[in-house]
C-alpha positions in Angstrom: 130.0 96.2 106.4 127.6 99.1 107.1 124.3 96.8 106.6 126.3 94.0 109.1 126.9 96.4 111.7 122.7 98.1 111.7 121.8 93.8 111.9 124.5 93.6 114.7 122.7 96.3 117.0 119.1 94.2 116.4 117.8 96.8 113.9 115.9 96.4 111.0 117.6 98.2 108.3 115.4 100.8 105.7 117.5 101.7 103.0 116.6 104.9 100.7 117.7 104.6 97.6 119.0 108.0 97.4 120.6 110.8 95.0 121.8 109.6 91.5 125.4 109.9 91.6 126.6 112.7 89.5 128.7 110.5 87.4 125.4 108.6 86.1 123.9 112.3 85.2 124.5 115.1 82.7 127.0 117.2 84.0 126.1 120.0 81.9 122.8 120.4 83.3 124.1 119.9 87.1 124.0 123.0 89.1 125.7 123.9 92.5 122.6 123.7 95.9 123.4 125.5 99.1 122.2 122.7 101.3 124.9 120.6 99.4 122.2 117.3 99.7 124.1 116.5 96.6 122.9 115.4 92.7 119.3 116.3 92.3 119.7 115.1 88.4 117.7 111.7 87.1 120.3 109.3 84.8 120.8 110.3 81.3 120.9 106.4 80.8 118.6 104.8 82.7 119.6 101.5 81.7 123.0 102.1 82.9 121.3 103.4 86.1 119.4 100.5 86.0 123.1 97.8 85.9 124.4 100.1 88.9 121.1 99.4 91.1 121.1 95.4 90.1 125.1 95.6 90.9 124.2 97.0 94.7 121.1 94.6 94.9 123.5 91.4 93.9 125.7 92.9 96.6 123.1 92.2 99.3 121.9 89.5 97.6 125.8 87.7 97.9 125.8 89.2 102.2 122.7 88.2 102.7 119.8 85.0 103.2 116.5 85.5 101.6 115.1 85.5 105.1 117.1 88.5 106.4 116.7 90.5 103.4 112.9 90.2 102.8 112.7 92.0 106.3 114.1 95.1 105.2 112.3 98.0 103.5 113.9 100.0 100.6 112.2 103.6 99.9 113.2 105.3 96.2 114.9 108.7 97.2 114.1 111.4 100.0 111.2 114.1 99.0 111.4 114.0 95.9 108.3 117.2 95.7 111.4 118.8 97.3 113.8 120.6 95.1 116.5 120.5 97.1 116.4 116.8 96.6 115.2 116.6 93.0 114.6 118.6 90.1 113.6 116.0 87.4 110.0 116.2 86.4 107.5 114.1 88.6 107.6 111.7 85.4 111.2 111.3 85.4 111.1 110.5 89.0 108.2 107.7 88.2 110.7 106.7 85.4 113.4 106.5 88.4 110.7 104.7 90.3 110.1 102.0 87.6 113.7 101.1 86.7 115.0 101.2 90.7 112.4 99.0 91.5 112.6 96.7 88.5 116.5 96.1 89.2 115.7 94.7 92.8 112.9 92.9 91.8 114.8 91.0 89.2 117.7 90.1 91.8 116.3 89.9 94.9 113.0 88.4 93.5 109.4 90.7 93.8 107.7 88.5 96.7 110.7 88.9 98.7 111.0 92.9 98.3 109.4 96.0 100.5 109.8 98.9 98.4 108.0 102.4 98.3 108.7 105.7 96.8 110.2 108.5 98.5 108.2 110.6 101.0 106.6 113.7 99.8 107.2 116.6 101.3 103.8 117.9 101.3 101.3 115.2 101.0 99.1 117.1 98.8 101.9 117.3 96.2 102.5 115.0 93.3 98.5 113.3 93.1 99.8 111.1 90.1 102.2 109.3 92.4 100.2 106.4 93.4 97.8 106.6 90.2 101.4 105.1 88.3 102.2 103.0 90.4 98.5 101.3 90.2 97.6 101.9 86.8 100.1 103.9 84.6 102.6 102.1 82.4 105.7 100.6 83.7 108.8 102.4 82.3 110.6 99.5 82.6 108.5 97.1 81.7 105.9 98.5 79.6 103.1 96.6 81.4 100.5 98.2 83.9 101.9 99.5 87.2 104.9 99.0 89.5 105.2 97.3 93.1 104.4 100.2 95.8 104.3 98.1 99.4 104.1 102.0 101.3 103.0 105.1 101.2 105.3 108.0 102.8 104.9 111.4 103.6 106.7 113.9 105.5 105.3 116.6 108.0 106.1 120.4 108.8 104.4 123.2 110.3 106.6 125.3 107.7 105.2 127.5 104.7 101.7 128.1 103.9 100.9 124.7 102.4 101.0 123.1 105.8 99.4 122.3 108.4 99.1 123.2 112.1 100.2 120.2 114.5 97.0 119.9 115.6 95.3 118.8 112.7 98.3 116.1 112.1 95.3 113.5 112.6 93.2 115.2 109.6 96.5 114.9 107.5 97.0 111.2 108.4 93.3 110.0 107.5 93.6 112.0 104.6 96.6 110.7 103.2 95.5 107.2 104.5 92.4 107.8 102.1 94.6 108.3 98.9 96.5 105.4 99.5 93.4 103.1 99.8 92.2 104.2 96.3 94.3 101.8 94.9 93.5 98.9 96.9 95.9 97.1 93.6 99.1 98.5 95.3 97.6 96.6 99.1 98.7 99.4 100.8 97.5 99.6 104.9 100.1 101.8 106.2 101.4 105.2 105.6 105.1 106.6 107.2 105.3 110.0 108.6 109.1 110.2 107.2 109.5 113.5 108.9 107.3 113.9 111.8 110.1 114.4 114.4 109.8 118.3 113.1 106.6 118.6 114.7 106.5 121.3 117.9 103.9 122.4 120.3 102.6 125.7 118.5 103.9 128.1 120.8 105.6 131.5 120.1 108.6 130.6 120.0 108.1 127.2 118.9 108.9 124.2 120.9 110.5 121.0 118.9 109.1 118.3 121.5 109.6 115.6 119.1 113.0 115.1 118.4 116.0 114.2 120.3 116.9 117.9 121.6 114.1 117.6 123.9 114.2 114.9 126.8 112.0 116.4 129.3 108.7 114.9 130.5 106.6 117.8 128.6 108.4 116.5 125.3 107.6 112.6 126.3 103.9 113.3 127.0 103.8 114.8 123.8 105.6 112.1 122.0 103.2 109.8 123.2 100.3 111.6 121.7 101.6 111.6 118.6 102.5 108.0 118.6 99.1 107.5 119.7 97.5 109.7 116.8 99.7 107.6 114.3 98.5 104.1 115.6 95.1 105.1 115.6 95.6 105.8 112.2 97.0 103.7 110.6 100.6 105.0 110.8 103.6 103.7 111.5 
């Protein structure tokens, strides 16, 4: 019902593949998160995980034509460099990766599937990422490397690891770069997830990119950083 009503507005629907629900995980090792994103546990089964994400993929598969489905991107979970989303090891996350992606591919067929991992939170973080997806061994199927159609990151201006808005263009070549080291995965595109937290660098900050701000300042600056994302590459 919630996929027919996105279609019905003439949207093309992304689906994250979010949070493993808590009854899936341990609950002994489940702690309480004040930002209450919810579980932030991988499986303790990941073959049962695995049945639960063919049993939502046979779901669209049942709604759905091949045509209208093979439109759609799915992304595998929100940040997960972010512990507030995840606290599984980056391996357990590629493990996540493997299985999630293997379940689709087997129902909704792999030349018919977009599929990414999540975005990082700092694109620095997590260098093995795309290396697994490449050339590290499948979890799932214990051959060489797992479908990867995108590359996503997110962008802040918060904590010392990032960087200034003004070198936004820096950080999109650069991450552009790391995804074209694999030329394997045929990656030509990277997602700024997040970008709609970038502001102007002024004391105090002004958030020009997001929907709090509809003045002509914030559309002139929304425009250069559309522009800055087409030149490079970005969606």
């Amino acid at each position: 019902r919630i996929l027919k009503n996105v279609l019905r507005q003439g949207v093309r629907p992304i689906i994250v593949i979010g949070n493993v629900p808590y009854a899936l995980s341990d609950p002994s090792k489940i702690e309480p998160d004040s930002y209450g994103w919810g579980n932030r546990l991988p499986p303790k089964d990941f073959r049962e995980y695995y049945e639960y994400i063919s049993s939502f993929a046979r779901m669209i598969a049942d709604h759905f034509t091949v045509e209208e489905y093979s439109r759609w991107q799915f992304r595998v979970g929100t940040e997960p460099d972010n512990f507030h989303w995840w606290t599984g090891t980056e391996e357990e996350y590629c493990q996540l990766y493997d299985y999630t992606v293997a379940a689709l591919q087997n129902v909704l067929g792999a030349e018919h599937l977009d599929v990414s991992p999540g975005n990082l939170e700092t694109y620095t973080k997590w260098p093995a990422l795309l290396a697994h997806c490449a050339i590290g061994k499948n979890y799932y199927t214990g051959q060489t490397g797992t479908q990867a159609d995108r590359f996503s990151i997110s962008h802040y201006e918060l904590g010392a690891e990032s960087q200034p808005y003004w070198e936004l263009e820096n950080i999109l070549s650069e991450a552009l770069r790391r995804a074209k080291e694999y030329p394997q995965l045929g990656i030509t595109a990277i997602n700024i997830g997040e970008g709609q937290f970038l502001s102007d660098g002024m004391k105090p900050p002004h958030r020009l990119s997001n929907a709090q701000d509809g003045t002509e300042y914030g559309a002139s600056w929304m425009a250069a950083t559309y522009d800055t994302c087409c030149s490079n590459g970005c969606e």
